[in-house]
C-alpha positions in Angstrom: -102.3 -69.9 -52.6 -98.9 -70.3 -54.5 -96.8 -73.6 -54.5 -94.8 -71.8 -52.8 -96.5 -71.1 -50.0 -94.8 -72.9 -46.7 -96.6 -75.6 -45.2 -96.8 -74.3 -42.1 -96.9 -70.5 -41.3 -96.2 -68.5 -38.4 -99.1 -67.1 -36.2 -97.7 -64.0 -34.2 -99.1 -64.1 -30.6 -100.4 -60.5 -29.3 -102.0 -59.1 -26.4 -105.5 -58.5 -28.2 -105.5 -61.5 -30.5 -108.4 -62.7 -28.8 -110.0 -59.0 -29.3 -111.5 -58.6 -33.1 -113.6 -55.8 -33.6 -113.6 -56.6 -38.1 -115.0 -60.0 -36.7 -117.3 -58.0 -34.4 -118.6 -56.3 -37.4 -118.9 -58.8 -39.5 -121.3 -60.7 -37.1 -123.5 -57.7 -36.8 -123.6 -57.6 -40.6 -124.8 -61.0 -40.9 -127.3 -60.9 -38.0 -129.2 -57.6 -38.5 -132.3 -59.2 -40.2 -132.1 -61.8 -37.6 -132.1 -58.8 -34.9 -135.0 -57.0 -36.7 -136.8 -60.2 -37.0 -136.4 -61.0 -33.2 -137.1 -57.0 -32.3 -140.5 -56.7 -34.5 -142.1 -60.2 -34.2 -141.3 -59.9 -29.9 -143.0 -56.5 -29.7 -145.8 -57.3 -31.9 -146.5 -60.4 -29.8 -146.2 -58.4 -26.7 -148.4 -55.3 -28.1 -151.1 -57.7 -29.5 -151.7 -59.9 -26.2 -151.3 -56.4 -23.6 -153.2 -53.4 -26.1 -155.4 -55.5 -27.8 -156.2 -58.6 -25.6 -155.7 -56.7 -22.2 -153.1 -59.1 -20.7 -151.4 -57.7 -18.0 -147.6 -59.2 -18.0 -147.9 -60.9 -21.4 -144.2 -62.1 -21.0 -144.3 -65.5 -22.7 -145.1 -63.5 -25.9 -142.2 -61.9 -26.0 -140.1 -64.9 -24.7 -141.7 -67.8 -26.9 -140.8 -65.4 -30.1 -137.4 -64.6 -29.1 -136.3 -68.5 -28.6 -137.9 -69.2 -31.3 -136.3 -67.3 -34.2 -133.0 -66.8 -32.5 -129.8 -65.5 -34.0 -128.1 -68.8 -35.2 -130.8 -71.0 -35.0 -131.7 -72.5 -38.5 -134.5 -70.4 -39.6 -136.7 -72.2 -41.9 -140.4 -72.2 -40.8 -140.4 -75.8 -39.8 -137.8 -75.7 -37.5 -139.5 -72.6 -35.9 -143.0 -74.1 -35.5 -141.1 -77.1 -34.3 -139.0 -75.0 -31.4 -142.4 -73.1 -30.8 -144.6 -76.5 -30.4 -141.7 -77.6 -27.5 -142.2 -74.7 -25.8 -145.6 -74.7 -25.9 -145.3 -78.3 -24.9 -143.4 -77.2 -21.7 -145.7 -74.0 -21.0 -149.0 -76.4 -21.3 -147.0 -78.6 -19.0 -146.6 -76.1 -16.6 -150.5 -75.1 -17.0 -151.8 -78.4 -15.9 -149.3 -78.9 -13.0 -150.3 -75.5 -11.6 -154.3 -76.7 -11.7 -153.5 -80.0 -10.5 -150.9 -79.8 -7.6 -150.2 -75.7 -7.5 -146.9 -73.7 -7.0 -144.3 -74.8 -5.0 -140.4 -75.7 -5.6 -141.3 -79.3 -5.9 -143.7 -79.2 -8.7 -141.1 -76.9 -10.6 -139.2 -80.4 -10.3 -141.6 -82.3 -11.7 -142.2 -79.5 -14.6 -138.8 -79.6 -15.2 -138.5 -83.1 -15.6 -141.0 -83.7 -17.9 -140.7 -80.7 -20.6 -136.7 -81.9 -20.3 -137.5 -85.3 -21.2 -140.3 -84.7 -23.7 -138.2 -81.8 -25.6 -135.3 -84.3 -25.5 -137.3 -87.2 -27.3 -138.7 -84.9 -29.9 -135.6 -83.1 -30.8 -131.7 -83.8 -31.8 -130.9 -80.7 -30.9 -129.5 -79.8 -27.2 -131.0 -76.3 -27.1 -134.3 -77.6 -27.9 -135.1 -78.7 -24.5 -133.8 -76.3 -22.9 -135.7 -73.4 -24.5 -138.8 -75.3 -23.8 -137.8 -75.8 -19.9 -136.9 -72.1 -19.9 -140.7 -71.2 -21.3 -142.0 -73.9 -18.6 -140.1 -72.4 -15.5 -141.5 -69.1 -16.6 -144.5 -69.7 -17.1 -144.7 -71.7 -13.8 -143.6 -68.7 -11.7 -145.1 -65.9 -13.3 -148.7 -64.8 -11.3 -151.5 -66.8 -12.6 -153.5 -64.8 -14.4 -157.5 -64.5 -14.8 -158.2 -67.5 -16.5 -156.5 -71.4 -17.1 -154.4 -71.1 -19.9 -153.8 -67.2 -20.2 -149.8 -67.8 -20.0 -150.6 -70.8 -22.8 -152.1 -68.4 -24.9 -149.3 -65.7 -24.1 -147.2 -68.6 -25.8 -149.6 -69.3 -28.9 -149.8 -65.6 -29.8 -145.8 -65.2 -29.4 -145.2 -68.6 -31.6 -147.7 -66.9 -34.6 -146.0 -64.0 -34.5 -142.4 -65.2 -34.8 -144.0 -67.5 -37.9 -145.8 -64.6 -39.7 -142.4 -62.5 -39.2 -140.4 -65.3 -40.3 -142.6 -64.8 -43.9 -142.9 -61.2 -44.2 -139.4 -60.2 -42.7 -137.5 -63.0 -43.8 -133.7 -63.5 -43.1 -131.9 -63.0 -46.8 -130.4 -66.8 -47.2 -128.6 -65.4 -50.0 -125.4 -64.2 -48.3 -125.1 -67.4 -46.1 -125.5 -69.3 -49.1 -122.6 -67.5 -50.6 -120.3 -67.8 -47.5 -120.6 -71.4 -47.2 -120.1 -71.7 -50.6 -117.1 -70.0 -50.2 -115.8 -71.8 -47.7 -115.9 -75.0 -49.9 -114.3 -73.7 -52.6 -111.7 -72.1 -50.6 -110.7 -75.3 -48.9 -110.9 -77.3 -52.5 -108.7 -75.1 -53.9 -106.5 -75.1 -50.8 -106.4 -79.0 -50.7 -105.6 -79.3 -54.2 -102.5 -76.4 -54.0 -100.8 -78.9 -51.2 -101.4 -81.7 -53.7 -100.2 -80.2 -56.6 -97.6 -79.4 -53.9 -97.0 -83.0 -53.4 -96.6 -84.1 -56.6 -94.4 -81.4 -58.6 -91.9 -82.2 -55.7 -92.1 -85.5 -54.6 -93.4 -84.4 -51.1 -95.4 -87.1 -49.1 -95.6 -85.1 -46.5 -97.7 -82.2 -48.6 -99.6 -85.1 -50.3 -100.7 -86.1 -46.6 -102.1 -83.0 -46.0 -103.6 -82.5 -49.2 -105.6 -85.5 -48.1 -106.5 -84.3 -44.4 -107.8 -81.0 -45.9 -109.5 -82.5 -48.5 -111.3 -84.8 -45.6 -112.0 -81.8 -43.4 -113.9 -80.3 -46.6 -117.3 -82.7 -45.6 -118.6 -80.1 -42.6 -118.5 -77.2 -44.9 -120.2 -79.1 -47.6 -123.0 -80.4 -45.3 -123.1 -76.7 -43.6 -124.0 -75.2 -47.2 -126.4 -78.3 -47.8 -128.3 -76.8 -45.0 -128.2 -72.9 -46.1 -129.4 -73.9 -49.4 -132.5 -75.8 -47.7 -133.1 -73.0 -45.4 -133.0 -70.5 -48.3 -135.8 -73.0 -50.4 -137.8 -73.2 -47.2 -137.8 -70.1 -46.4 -139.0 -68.8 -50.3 -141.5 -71.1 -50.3 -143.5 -69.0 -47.9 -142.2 -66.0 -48.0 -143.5 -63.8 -51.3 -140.5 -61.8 -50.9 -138.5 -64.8 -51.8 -140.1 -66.1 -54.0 -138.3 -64.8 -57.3 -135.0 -66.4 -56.1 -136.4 -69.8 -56.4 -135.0 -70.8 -60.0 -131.6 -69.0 -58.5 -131.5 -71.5 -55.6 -132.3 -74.6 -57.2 -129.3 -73.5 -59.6 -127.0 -73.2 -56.4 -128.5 -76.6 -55.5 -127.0 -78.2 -58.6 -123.9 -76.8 -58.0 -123.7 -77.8 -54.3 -124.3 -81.3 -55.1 -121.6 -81.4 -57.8 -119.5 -79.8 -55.5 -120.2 -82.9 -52.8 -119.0 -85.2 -55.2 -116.0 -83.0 -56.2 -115.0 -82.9 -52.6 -115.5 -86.9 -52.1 -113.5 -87.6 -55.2 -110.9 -85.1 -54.1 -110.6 -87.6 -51.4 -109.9 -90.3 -53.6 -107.1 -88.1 -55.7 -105.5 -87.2 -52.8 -105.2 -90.4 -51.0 -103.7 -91.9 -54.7 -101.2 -88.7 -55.4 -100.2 -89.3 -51.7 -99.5 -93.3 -52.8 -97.7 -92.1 -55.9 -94.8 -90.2 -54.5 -94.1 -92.5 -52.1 -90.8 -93.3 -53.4 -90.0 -89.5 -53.3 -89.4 -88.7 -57.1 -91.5 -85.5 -58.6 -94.1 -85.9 -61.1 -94.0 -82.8 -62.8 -96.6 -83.4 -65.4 -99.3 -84.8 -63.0 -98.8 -82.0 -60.9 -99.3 -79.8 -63.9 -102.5 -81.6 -64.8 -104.2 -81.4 -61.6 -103.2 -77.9 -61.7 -105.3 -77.2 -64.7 -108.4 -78.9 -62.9 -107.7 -76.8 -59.9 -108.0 -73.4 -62.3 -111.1 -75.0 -63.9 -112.4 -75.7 -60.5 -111.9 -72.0 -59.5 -114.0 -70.7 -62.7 -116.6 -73.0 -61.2 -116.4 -71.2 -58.0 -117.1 -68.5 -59.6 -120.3 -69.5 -61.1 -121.6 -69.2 -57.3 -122.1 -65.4 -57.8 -121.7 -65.1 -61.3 -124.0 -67.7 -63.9 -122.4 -65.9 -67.1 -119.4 -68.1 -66.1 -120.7 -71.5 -66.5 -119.5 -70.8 -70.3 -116.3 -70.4 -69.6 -115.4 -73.1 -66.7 -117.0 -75.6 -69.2 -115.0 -74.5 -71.8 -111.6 -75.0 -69.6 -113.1 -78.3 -68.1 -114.1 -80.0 -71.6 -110.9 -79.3 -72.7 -109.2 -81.0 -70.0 -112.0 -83.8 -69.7 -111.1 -85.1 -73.6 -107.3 -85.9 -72.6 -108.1 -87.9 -69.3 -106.5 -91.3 -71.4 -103.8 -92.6 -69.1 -102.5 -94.3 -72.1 -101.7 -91.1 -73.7 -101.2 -88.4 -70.9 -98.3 -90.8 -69.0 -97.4 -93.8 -71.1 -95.5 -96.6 -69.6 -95.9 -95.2 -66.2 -96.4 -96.6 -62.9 -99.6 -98.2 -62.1 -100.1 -95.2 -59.1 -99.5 -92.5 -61.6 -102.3 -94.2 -64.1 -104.5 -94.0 -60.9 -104.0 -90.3 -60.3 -104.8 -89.6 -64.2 -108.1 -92.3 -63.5 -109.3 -90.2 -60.3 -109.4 -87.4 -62.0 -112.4 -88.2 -64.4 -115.4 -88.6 -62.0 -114.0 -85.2 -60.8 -113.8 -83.2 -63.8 -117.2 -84.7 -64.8 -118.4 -83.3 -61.6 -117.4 -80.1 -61.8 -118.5 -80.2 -65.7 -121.9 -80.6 -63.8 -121.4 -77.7 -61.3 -120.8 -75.5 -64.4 -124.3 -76.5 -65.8 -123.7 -79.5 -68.2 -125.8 -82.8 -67.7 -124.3 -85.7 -66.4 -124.5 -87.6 -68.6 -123.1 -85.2 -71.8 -120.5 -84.7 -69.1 -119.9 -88.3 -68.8 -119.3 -88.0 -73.3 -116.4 -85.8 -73.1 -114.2 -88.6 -71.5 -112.2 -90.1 -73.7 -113.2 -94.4 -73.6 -110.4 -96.7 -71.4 
């Protein structure tokens, strides 16, 4: 984005702006290992407990596997053994009410009741207890079968499946990875334009929202946090995934940089938006942060691309050794000091992003 870009923009309002077949197909390209997971684990459950164990309406098989993968739902194997053991939970539930008081409306109450309040002490999430009330209703209605504990073991067999899909066909975590990643760079850079913005002209106004985007850059951050632990989990049982190990603990090191970029954006922000308070443009700090903001974008780039680390350090080094108040804005207002001083812990950050230790990073500042 240029400086300048407006600060707002115009939207135009359409008949079929709620209508987005790109975004259509952009889903569809994100979920079809999710979809082939969902299809092959569900028919091998239901194949396994009808053609090979002779179950007649094995449908918690395929129900138990599709809840438990999902399309969105977080897919490392923990959190899928965790979904399946609720709604075992609420299936098992159902089992004992149906040899202790039988069918009836009432006793779907009671079913209902307690897999809602057990799958809602054992899990944060909303959906959790409602998958497993959904596996307990059904398997309270269906027919019972020939034995106790046939719909139970319906269940067990569609849980196992879902887990041994979840390591053979796993979902590539690479791609989300990437789009989160993305994301926070994108929003950086974004938040840094508006204060660059803010300072070349003397604009509070585009200081203040160089601050609120930098503040709305924590949910991304924490979204790719998770990606990147889904993706470990995931290759650490899957042998498929298991060369991208070294790639992901590198994308680790650069997400937790990045967390600390983001938080001492914050700070930047919040002291550029003091600064021009009295409405007069710093053209110098503005080309300053500037320079970290095209350093920061060569780290970005270092998401996809590791031969770049050589060349963001190279551009952050060189900015990190004339971080001296005292020399980059002599005899200047205390707030302007404060925006040269915020920068530091930042470019050391991103120095670590690109690959340098900390504490090597930490050398290239110049002493204050």
């Amino acid at each position: 984005m240029s400086e300048s870009d407006p600060l707002t923009q115009v939207t135009p309002a359409r008949w079929h702006h709620g209508y987005r077949p790109r975004a259509g197909v952009a889903r569809l390209r994100e979920s079809w290992i999710a979809i082939a997971q969902i299809v092959v684990a569900a028919s091998a459950g239901y194949a396994l407990a009808h053609l090979v164990l002779g179950h007649d309406t094995p449908l918690l098989a395929a129900t138990v596997t599709i809840s438990s993968l999902g399309l969105l739902r977080d897919a490392r194997p923990a959190k899928v053994a965790q979904t399946i053991a609720g709604m075992l939970t609420g299936i098992a539930i159902s089992e004992l009410a149906l040899l202790a008081m039988g069918p009836g409306w009432w006793q779907l109450a009671i079913v209902l009741t307690i897999t809602l309040i057990v799958g809602r002490f054992v899990s944060p999430s909303p959906q959790f207890p409602l998958a497993a009330a959904v596996q307990a209703a059904i398997a309270f209605i269906l027919p019972v079968g020939d034995f106790a504990g046939l719909r139970l073991l319906d269940g067990a067999i569609g849980g196992a499946t879902a887990l041994i899909v979840t390591a053979l066909l796993p979902r590539n975590p690479m791609r989300a990875i990437a789009r989160d990643a993305h994301e926070v760079w994108g929003g950086l850079d974004h938040a840094m334009t508006r204060v660059v913005q803010g300072l070349r002209r003397g604009d509070r106004l585009r200081a203040e929202r160089g601050l609120a985007l930098a503040r709305e850059l924590q949910a991304p951050v924490t979204a790719w946090a998770a990606s990147l632990e889904s993706g470990r989990a995931i290759s650490r049982v899957s042998p498929f995934l298991r060369t991208r190990r070294l790639e992901l603990a590198r994308l680790g090191r650069i997400q937790q940089a990045a967390d600390l970029a983001t938080r001492n954006l914050r700070v930047l922000a919040r002291r550029a938006h003091y600064a021009v308070e009295d409405g007069a443009p710093r053209e110098g700090l503005a080309d300053l942060v500037a320079e970290v903001q095209a350093a920061a974008a060569l780290v970005a780039g270092c998401v996809t691309d590791p031969g770049a680390e050589s060349r963001a350090q190279e551009a952050l080094r060189a900015i990190a050794r004339r971080l001296d108040p005292a020399s980059l804005v002599p005899r200047a207002q205390l707030g302007d000091q404060n925006v040269v001083t915020s920068l530091r812990p930042m470019v050391v950050d991103l120095l670590v992003a690109a690959g340098v230790e900390r504490s090597e990073a930490a050398h290239e500042l110049p002493r204050i």
